[in-house]
C-alpha positions as CSV (number, residue, x, y, z in Angstrom):
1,X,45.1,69.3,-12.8
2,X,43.0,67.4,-10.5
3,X,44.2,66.8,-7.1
4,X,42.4,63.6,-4.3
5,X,42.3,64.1,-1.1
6,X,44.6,61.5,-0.2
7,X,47.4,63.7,-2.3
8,X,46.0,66.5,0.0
9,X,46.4,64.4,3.3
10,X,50.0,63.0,2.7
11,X,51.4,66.8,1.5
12,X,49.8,68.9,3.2
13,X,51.7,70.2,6.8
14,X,53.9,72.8,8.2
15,X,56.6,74.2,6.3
16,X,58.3,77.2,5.4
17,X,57.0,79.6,2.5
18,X,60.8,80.0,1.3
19,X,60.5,83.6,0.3
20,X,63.9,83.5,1.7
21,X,66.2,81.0,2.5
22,X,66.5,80.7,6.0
23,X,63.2,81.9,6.4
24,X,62.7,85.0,8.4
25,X,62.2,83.1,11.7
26,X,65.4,82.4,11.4
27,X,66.7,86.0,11.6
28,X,68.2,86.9,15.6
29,X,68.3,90.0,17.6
30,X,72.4,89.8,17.5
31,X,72.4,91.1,14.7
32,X,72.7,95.1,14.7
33,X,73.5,98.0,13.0
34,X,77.2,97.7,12.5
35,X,76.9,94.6,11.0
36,X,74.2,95.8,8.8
37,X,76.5,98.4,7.6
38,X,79.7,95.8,7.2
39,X,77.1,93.8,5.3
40,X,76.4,97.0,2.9
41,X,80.2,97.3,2.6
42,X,80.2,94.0,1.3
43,X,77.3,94.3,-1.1
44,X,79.6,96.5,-3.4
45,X,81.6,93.2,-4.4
46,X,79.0,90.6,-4.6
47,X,76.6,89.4,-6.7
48,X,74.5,90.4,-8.2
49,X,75.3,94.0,-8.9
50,X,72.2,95.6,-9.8
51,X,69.9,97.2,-6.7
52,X,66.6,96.6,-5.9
53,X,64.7,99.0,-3.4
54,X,62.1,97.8,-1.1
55,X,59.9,100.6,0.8
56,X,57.8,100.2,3.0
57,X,54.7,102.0,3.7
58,X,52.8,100.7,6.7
59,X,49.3,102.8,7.1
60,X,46.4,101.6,6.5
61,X,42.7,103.6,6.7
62,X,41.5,100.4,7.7
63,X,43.2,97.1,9.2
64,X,41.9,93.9,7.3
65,X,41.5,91.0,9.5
66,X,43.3,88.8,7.5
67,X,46.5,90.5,6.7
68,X,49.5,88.7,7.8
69,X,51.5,92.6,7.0
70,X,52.7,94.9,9.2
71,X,50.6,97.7,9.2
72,X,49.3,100.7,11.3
73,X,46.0,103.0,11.0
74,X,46.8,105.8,9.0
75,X,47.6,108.5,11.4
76,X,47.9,112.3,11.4
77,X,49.8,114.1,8.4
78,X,52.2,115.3,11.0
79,X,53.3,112.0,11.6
80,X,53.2,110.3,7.8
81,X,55.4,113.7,7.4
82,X,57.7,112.5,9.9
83,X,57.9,109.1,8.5
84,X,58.9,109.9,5.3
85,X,61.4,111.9,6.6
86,X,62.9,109.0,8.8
87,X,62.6,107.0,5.5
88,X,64.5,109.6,3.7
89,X,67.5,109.5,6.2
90,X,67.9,106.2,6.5
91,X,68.3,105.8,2.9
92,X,71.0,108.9,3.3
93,X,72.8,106.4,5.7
94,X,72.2,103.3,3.5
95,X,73.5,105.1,0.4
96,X,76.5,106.8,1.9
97,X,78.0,102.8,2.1
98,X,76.6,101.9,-1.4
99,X,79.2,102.1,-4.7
100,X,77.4,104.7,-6.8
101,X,78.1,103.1,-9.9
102,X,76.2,100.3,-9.2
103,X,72.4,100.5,-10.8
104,X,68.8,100.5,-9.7
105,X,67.3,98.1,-11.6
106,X,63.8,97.8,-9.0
107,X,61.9,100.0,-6.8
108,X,58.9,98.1,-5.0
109,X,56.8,100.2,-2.8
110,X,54.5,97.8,-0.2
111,X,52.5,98.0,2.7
112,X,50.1,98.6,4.4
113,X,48.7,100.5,1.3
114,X,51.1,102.7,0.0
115,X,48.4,104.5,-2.5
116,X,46.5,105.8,0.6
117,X,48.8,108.2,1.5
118,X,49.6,111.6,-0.6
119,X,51.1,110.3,-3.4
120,X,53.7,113.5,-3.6
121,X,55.6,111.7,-0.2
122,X,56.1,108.6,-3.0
123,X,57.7,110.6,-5.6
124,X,60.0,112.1,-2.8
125,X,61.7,108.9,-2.2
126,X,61.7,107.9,-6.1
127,X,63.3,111.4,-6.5
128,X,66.2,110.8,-4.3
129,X,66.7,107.5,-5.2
130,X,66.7,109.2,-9.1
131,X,69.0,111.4,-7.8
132,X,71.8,109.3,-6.1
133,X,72.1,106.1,-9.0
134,X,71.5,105.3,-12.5
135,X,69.0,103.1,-13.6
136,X,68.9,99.6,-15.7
137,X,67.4,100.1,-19.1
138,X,64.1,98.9,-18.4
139,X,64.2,99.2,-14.5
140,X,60.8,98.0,-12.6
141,X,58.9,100.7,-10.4
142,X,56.3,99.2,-8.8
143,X,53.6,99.5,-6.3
144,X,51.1,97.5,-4.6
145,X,48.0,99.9,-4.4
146,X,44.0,98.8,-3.0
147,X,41.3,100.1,-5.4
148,X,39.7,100.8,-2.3
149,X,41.8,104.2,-2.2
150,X,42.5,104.5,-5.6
151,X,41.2,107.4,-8.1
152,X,41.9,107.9,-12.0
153,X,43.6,110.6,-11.3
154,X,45.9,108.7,-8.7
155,X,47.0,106.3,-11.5
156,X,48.0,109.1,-14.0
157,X,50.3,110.6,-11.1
158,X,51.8,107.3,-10.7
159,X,52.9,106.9,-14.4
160,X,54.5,111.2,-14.5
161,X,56.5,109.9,-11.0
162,X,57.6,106.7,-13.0
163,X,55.9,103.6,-11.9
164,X,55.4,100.7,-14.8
165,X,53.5,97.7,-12.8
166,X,50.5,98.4,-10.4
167,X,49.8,95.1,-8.2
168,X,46.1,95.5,-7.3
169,X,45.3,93.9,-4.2
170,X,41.3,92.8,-4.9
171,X,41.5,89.9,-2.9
172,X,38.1,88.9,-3.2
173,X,35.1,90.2,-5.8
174,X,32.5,89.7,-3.5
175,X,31.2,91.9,-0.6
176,X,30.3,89.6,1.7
177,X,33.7,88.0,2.2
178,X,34.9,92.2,2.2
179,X,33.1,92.4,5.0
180,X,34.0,89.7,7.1
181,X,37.9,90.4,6.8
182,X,37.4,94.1,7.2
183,X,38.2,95.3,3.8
184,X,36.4,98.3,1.5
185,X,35.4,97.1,-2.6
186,X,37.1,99.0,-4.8
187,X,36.0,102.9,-5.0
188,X,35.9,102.4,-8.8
189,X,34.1,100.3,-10.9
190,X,37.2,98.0,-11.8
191,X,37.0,98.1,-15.4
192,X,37.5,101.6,-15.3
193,X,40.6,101.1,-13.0
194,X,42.2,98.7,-15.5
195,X,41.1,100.8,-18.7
196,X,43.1,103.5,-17.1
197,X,46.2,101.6,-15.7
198,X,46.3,100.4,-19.4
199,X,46.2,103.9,-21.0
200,X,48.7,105.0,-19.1
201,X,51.0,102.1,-19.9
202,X,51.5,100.5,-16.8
203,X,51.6,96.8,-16.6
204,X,48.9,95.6,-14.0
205,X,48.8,92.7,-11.4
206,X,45.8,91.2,-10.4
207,X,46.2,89.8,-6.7
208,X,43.1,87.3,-5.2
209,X,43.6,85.4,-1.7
210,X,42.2,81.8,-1.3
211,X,40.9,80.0,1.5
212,X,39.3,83.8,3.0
213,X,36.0,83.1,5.2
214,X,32.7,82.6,3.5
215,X,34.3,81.7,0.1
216,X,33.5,78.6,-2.0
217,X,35.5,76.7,-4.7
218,X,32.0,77.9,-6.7
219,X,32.5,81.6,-5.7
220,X,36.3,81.7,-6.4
221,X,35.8,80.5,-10.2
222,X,33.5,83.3,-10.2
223,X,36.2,86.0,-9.0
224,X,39.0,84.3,-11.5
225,X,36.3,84.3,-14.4
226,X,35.6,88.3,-13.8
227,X,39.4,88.6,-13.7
228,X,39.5,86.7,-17.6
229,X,37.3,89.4,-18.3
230,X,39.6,92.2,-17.0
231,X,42.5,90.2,-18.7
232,X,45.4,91.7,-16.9
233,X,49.0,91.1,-17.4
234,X,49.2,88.4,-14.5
235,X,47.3,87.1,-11.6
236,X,48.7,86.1,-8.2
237,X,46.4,83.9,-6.4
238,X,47.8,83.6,-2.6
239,X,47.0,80.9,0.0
240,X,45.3,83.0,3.2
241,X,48.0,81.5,6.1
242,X,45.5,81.4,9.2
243,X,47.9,82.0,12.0
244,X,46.5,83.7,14.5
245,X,49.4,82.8,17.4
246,X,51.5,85.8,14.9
247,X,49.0,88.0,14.1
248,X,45.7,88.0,16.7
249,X,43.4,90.0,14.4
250,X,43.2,86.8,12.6
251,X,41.2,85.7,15.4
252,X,38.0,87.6,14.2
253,X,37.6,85.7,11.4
254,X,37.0,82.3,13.4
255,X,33.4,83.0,13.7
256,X,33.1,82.3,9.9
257,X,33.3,79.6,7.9
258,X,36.8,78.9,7.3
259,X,37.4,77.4,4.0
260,X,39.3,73.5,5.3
261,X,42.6,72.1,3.4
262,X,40.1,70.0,1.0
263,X,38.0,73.5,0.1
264,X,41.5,75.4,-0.8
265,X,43.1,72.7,-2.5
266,X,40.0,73.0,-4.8
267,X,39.9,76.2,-4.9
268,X,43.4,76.3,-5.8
269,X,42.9,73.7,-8.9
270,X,39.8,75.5,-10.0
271,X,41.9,78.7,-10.3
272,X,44.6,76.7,-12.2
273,X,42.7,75.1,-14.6
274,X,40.9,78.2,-15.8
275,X,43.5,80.5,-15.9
276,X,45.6,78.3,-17.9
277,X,42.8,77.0,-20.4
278,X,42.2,80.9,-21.2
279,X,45.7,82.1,-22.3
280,X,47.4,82.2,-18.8
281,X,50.6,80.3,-17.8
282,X,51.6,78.8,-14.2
283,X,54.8,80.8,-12.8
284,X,55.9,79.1,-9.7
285,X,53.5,78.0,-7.0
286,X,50.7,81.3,-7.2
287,X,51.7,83.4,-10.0
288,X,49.7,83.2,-14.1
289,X,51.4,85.6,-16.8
290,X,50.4,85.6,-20.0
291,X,52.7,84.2,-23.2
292,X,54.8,87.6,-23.9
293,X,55.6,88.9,-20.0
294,X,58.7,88.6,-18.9
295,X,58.0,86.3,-15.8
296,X,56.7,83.6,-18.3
297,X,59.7,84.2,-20.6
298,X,62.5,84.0,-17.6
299,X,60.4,80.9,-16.4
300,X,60.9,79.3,-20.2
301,X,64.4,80.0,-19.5
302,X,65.2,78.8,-16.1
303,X,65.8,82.0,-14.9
304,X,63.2,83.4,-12.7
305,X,64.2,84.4,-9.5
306,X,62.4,85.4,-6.0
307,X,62.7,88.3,-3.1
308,X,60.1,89.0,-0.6
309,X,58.5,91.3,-2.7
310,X,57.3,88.2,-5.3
311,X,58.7,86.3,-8.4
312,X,61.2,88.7,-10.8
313,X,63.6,87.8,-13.3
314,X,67.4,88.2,-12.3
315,X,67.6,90.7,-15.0
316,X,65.3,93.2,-12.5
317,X,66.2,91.8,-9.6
318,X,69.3,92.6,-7.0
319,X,70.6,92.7,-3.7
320,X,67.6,94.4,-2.3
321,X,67.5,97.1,0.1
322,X,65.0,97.6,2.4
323,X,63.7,101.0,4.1
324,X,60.4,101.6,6.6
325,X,59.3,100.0,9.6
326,X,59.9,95.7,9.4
327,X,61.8,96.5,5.9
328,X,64.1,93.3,5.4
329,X,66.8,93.8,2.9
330,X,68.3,90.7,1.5
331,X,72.0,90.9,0.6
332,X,74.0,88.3,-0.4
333,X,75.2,87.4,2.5
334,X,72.8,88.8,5.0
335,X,69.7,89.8,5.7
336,X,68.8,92.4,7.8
337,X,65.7,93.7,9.6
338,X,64.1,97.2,10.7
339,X,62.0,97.8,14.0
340,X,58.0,97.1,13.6
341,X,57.0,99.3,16.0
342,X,56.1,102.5,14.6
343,X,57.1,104.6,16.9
344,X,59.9,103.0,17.4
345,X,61.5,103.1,13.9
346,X,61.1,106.6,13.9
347,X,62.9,107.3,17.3
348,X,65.9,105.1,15.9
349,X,66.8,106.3,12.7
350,X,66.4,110.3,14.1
351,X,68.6,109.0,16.6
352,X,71.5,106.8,14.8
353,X,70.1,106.8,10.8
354,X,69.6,103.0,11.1
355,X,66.9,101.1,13.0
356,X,68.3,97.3,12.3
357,X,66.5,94.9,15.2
358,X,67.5,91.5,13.7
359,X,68.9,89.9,10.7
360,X,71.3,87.1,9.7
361,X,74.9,86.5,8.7
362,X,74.9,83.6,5.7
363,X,77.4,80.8,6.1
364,X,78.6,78.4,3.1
365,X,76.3,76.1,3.6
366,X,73.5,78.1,3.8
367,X,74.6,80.0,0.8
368,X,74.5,76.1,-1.5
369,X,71.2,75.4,0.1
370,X,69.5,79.1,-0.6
371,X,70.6,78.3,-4.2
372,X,69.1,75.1,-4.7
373,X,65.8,75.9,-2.8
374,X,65.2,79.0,-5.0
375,X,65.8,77.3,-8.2
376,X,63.3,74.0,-7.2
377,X,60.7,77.2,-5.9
378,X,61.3,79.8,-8.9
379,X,62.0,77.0,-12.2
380,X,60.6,73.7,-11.0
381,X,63.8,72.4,-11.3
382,X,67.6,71.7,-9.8
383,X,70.9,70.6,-11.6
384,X,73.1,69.9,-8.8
385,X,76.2,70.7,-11.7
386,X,74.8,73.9,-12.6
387,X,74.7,75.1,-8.5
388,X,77.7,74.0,-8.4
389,X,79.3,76.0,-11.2
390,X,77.6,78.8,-10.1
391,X,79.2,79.0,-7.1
392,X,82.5,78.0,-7.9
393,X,83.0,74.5,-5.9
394,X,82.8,71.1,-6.7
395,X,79.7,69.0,-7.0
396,X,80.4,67.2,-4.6
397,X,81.0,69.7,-2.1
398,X,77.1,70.9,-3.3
399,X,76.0,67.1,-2.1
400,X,77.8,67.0,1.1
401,X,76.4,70.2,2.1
402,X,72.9,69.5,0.7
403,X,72.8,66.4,2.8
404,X,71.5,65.1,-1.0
405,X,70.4,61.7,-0.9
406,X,68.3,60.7,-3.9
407,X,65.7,58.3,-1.1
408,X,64.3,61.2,-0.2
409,X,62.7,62.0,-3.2
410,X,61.2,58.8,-3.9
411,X,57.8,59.1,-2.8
412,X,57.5,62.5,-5.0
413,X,58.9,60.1,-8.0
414,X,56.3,57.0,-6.9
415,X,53.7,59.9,-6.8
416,X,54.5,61.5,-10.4
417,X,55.8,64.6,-8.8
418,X,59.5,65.0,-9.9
419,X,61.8,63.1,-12.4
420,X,65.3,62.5,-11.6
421,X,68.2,62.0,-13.8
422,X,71.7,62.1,-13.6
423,X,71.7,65.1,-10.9
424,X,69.1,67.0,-12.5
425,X,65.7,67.0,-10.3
426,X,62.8,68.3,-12.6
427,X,59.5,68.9,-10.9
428,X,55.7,67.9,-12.4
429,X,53.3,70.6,-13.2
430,X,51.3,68.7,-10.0
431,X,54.6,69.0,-8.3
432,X,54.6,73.1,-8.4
433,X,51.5,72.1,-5.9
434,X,53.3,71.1,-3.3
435,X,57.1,72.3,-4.6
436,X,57.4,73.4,-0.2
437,X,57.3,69.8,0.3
438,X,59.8,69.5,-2.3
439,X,62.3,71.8,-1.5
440,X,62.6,71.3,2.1
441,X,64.2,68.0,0.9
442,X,67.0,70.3,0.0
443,X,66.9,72.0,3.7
444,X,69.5,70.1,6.1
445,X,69.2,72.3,8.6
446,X,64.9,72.6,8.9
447,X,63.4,72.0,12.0
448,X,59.5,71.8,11.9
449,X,57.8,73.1,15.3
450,X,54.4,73.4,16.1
451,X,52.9,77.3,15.5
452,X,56.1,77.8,13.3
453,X,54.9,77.7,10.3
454,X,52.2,77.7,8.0
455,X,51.1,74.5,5.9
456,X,52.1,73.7,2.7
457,X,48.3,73.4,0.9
């Protein structure tokens, strides 16, 4: 893959990141807990079946300059106590408006770092979510942990409570660019950390962040070739989104160097091109797996999927409920989100079991359009007929609400981007560089502002 600047100056502006579709910026304060709750109703009867569980974990020993998460500093016992306890009822709540013999088919713990708090709080919830639904053969437990916080020991008492994937959140091999966003190197040497992940059978992640201040295209092959070395299950390589206007920590990194669009772009192909000349495959627009993981194998098949939590396969993915402070759950026909505020969450769910703040009610329309953008993000490509059968309408009810007019795809055809026959829009392996650009083609109803949204590159 090599990628001009030109290519870089046409493609590269503001857009949504698509992790849902409509984005969270989208999501309004009208929306509260009783609709949250007629939305669980719902849930029982839609698709798909299967539940995932999203919880989050907000405390942090240390806040890293660059994280776009929300996150607290780890605070006393008495209060990570009372936390999981609010946690713990509000899944009660949830639960009570859940059909029991629906299955759990994904847990996803995220942060803040989850691994830095007493790991015996974790197991709690995994315990009462054990107790209250079966499982999918071959559910997903996962965990995003930093190494920073993470012993040997720690690991073994993750695989006895049940978790299969560890997402390791390096970021960045070198110290220097540590430093300057705040963050601590891994305790452990990482070998050992990788070694031990393995013994215990638990599939690993690898996550890096691009574009970070101080780092060079030079320096970033150096952290992806150390990662060859390590050769986990998959890498994530994100895009750092500088967006200081949201989060004003991100301010503290402006005294560095901050890698330009040209640098990440570069970055971004260097990371390409040796992950997948050393056994690696591409999965969406930041994700390598290797030839037998399940990710690569839904890909093959047009069938990978997305939530918030990352790329998954609609075999371990469903209607996922969310729990903790900013927790989005995203139902099939809403979405729904908790406080931030700490404090706050706390005081709500002790108070009415629920601490819902925004969310949003799908319509039609928006339910065609979610489905097309998340097969051009997940599979790279969209057959207007197969939408269409999916959701049980006509094709040309999947045009009219697309607002699908094949000139608008011509400059990604001129540019070797995407082919197009017959209804069936199939994006280039270039194309997954800029598949944002591509998919808000398919978004009728976007409206770009200024300090909205990230760019695309």
């Amino acid at each position: 893959m090599q990628i001009s600047s030109s290519f870089l100056d046409k493609y590269n502006k503001p857009g949504p990141r698509y992790t849902s579709y409509p984005p969270a910026t989208s999501f309004h304060t009208g929306f509260d807990n009783q609709q949250y709750v007629d939305a669980l109703e719902k849930s029982n009867n839609d698709k798909p079946e299967s539940i995932s569980v999203y919880i989050h974990i907000p405390f942090c020993p240390q806040l890293c300059f660059f994280c776009g998460c929300n996150t607290t500093l780890s605070k006393s016992n008495q209060t990570i106590r009372r936390y999981i306890d609010a946690v713990l009822k509000e899944m009660d709540t949830v639960f009570q408006h859940l059909d029991k013999s629906r299955k759990v088919s994904q847990i996803h713990f995220g942060g803040g770092t989850p691994n830095s708090i007493q790991l015996f709080y974790l197991e709690e919830i995994v315990d009462k979510i054990k107790a209250t639904f079966a499982f999918t053969d071959n559910p997903e437990i996962a965990i995003e942990c930093s190494p920073a916080y993470l012993q040997l020991e720690h690991i073994d008492h993750l695989a006895k409570i049940g978790f299969n994937r560890i997402s390791l959140g390096i970021q960045d091999f070198n110290k220097d660019v540590l430093d300057a966003i705040n963050r601590r190197p891994s305790k452990l040497p990482i070998e050992d950390v990788i070694a031990r992940i393995k013994q215990n059978n638990i599939k690993e992640n690898i996550d890096l962040v691009y574009g970070l201040p101080l780092q060079t295209v030079e320096s970033f092959k150096g952290n992806i070739e150390r990662i060859l070395a390590l050769q986990p299950d998959r890498v994530v390589t994100f895009s750092y989104a500088h967006v200081p206007w949201v989060k004003e920590a991100q301010k503290n990194l402006e005294k560095y160097h901050l890698p330009d669009a040209d640098e990440k772009i570069h970055m971004l192909e260097a990371g390409y091109n040796l992950l997948t000349e050393n056994g690696y495959n591409a999965i969406g627009m930041d994700h390598y797996a290797k030839p037998d993981d399940e990710l690569f194998l839904a890909s093959k098949a047009k069938t990978l999927h997305r939530n918030f939590q990352g790329y998954c396969t609609r075999q371990t993915t469903g209607q996922v409920y969310a729990f903790g402070t900013s927790g989005i759950s995203q139902l099939w026909s809403a979405y729904s989100q908790n406080e931030k505020n700490l404090n706050a969450y706390m005081d709500m769910v002790e108070k009415d079991g629920l601490a819902v703040v925004r969310g949003y009610s799908m319509s039609a329309q928006e339910t065609i359009i979610r489905e097309a953008i998340n097969e051009i993000m997940c599979n790279g490509r969209l057959d207007l007929n197969e939408i269409a059968l999916r959701l049980d309408t006509q094709i040309d009810v999947i045009k009219q609400e697309l607002e699908y007019n094949p000139a608008k795809l011509q400059e990604f055809i001129d540019d070797k981007l995407l082919t197009l026959d017959n209804d069936v829009i199939q994006v280039s392996g270039d194309g997954m560089m800029v598949v944002r650009n591509i998919a808000m083609v398919f978004d009728p109803l976007l409206k770009v502002e200024e300090n909205k949204f990230s760019k695309t590159v």
